[in-house]
C-alpha positions as CSV (number, residue, x, y, z in Angstrom):
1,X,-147.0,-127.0,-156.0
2,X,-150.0,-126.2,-154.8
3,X,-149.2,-127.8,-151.1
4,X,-146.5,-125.7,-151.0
5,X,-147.4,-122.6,-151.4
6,X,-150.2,-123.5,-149.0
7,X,-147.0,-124.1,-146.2
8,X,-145.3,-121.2,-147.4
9,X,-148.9,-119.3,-146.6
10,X,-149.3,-121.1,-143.6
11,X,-145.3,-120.4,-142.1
12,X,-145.9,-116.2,-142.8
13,X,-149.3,-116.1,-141.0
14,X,-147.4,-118.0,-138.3
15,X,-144.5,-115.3,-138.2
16,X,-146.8,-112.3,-138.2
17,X,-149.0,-113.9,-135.3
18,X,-145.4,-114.3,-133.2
19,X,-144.6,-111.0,-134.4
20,X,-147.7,-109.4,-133.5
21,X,-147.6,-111.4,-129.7
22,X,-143.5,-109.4,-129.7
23,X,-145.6,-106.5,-130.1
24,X,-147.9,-107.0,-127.7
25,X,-146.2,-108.7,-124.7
26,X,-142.6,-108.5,-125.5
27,X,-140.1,-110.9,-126.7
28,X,-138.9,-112.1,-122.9
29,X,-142.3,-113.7,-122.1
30,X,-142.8,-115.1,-125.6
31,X,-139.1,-116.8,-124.6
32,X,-140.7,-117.4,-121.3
33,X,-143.6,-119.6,-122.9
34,X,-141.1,-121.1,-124.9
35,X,-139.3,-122.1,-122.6
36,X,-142.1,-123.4,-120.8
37,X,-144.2,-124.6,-122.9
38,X,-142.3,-125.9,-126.0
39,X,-139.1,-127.6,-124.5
40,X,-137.0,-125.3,-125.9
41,X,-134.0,-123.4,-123.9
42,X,-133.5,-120.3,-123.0
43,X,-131.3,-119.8,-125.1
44,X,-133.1,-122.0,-128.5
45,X,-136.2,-120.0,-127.6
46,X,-134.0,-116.9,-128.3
47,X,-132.7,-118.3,-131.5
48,X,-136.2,-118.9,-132.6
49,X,-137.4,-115.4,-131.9
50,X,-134.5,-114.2,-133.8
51,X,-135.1,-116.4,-136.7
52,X,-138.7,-114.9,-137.2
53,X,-137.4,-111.8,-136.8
54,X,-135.3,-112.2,-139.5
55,X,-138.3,-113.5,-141.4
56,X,-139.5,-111.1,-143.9
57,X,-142.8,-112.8,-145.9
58,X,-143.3,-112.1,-150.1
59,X,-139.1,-110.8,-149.9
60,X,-136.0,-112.4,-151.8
61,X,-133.6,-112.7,-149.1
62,X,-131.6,-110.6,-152.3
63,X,-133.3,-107.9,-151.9
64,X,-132.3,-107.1,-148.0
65,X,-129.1,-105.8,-147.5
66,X,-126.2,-107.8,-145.9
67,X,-125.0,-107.3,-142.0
68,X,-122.0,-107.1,-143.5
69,X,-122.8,-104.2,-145.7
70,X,-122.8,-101.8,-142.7
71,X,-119.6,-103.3,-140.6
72,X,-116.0,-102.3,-140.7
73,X,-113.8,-104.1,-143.1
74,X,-111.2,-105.9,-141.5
75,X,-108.1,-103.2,-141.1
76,X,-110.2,-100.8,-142.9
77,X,-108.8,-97.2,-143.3
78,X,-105.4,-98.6,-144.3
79,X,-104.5,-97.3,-147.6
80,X,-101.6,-100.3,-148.2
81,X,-104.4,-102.9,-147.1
82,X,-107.3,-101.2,-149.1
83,X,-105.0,-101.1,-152.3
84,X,-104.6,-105.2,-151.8
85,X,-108.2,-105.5,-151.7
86,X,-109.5,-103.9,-154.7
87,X,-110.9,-107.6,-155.8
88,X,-112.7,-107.8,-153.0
89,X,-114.0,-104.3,-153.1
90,X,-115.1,-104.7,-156.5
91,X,-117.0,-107.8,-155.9
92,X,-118.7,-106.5,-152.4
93,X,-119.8,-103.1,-154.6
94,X,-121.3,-105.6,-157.1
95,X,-123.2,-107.4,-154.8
96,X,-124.5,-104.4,-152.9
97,X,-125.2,-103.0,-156.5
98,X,-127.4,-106.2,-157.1
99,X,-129.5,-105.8,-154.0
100,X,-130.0,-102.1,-154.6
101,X,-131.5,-103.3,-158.0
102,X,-134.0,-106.2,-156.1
103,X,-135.1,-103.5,-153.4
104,X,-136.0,-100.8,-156.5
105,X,-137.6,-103.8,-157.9
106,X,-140.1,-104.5,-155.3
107,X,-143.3,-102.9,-155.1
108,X,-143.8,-99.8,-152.8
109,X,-145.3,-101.9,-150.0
110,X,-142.4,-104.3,-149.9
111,X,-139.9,-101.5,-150.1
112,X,-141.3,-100.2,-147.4
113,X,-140.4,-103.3,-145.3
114,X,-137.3,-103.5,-146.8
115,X,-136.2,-99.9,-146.1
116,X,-136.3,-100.9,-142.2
117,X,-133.2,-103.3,-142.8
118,X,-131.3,-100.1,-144.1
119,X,-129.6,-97.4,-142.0
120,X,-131.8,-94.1,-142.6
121,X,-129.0,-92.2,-143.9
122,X,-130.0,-94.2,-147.1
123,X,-133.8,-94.1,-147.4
124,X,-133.8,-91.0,-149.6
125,X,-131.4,-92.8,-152.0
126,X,-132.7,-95.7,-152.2
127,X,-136.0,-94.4,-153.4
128,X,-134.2,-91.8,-155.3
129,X,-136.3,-88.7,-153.1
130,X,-134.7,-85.5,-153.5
131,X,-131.5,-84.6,-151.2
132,X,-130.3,-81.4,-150.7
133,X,-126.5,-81.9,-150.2
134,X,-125.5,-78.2,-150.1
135,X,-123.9,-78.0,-153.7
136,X,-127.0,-79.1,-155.0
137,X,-130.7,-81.0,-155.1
138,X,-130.5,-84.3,-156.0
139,X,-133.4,-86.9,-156.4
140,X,-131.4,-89.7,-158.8
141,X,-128.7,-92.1,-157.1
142,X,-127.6,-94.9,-159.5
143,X,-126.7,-98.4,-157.9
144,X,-122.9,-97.7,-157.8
145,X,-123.4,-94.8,-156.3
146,X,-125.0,-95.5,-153.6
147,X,-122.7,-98.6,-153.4
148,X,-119.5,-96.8,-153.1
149,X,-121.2,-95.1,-150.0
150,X,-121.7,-97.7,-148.0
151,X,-117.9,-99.3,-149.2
152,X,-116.6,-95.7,-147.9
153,X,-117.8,-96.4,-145.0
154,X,-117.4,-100.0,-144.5
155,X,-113.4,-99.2,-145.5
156,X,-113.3,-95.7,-143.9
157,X,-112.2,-94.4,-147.1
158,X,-113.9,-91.8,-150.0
159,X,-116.5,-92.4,-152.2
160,X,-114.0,-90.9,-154.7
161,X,-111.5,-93.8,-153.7
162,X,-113.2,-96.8,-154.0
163,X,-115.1,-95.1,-156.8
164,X,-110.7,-95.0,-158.7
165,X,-110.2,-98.8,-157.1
166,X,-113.5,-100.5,-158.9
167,X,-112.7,-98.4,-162.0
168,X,-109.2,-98.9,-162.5
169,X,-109.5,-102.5,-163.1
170,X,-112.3,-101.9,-166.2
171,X,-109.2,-99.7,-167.6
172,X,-106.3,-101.9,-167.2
173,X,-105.8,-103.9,-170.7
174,X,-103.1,-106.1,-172.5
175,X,-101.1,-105.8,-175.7
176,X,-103.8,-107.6,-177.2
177,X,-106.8,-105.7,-176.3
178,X,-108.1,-108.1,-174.0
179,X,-109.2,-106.9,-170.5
180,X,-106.5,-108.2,-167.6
């Protein structure tokens, strides 16, 4: 075990020295050296640089939100095609629920990191900072909350609506008592 973590140790130090040389000199002449110097492709080279950037040391990869999180749904804003996807909906808000709960689990210095993988309109959130929405000041967002946002937005719906589409399922019963 002990070897490993020595690796692990080893593999962030490497990606915050290539990060640190991105700073520095850019990413086209660290793909240059690549390139060069490595026998690596253009377009490898660029692979590689992506990967590290991707690389975040001390992280879970659960606690970084999705790409997905912040793309449109496929026909999103079509209420007969968002009504046939309230599965799906449900289990994307639980997973975006789940990561919300790994980010406020990580220390301030991690969230930090974290936070740059987010759009800004959800920082405040996130770290449950006071908002000022107009109606009223805010400074407490629970997981579901902030995961019907980004579902809103990923749908082009409401909050309110795919708030009704993840509830109504929890409601919907048999004879028997039983949840359908």
């Amino acid at each position: 075990m002990s070897d490993e973590l020595d690796i692990l140790d080893k593999t962030f130090q490497f990606v915050k020295e290539i990060k640190k040389h991105i700073k520095l000199h850019g990413d086209k002449k660290l793909r240059t050296e690549l390139c060069h110097n490595a026998g690596l492709s253009h377009e490898d080279a660029g692979n590689l640089i992506d990967i590290i950037g991707n690389i975040v040391p001390d992280i879970s990869y659960d606690a970084l939100p999705g790409e997905w999180f912040f793309q449109m749904a496929p026909k999103a804003g079509k209420s007969n095609i968002l009504k046939n996807q309230k599965d799906k909906i449900r289990r994307e808000r639980e997973e975006i629920q789940y990561t919300i709960k790994q980010f406020r689990d990580l220390n301030n210095d991690l969230k930090e990191v974290v936070l740059e993988w987010w759009p800004e309109e959800y920082h405040n959130k996130l770290q449950n900072k006071e908002i000022d929405d107009g109606d009223e000041i805010r400074d407490k967002f629970s997981e579901t909350e902030i995961a019907n946002e980004v579902l809103a937005g990923r749908y082009g719906s409401t909050v309110e609506t795919i708030n009704t589409y993840c509830k109504k399922s929890k409601r919907k019963r048999s004879v028997d008592g039983k949840q359908s």
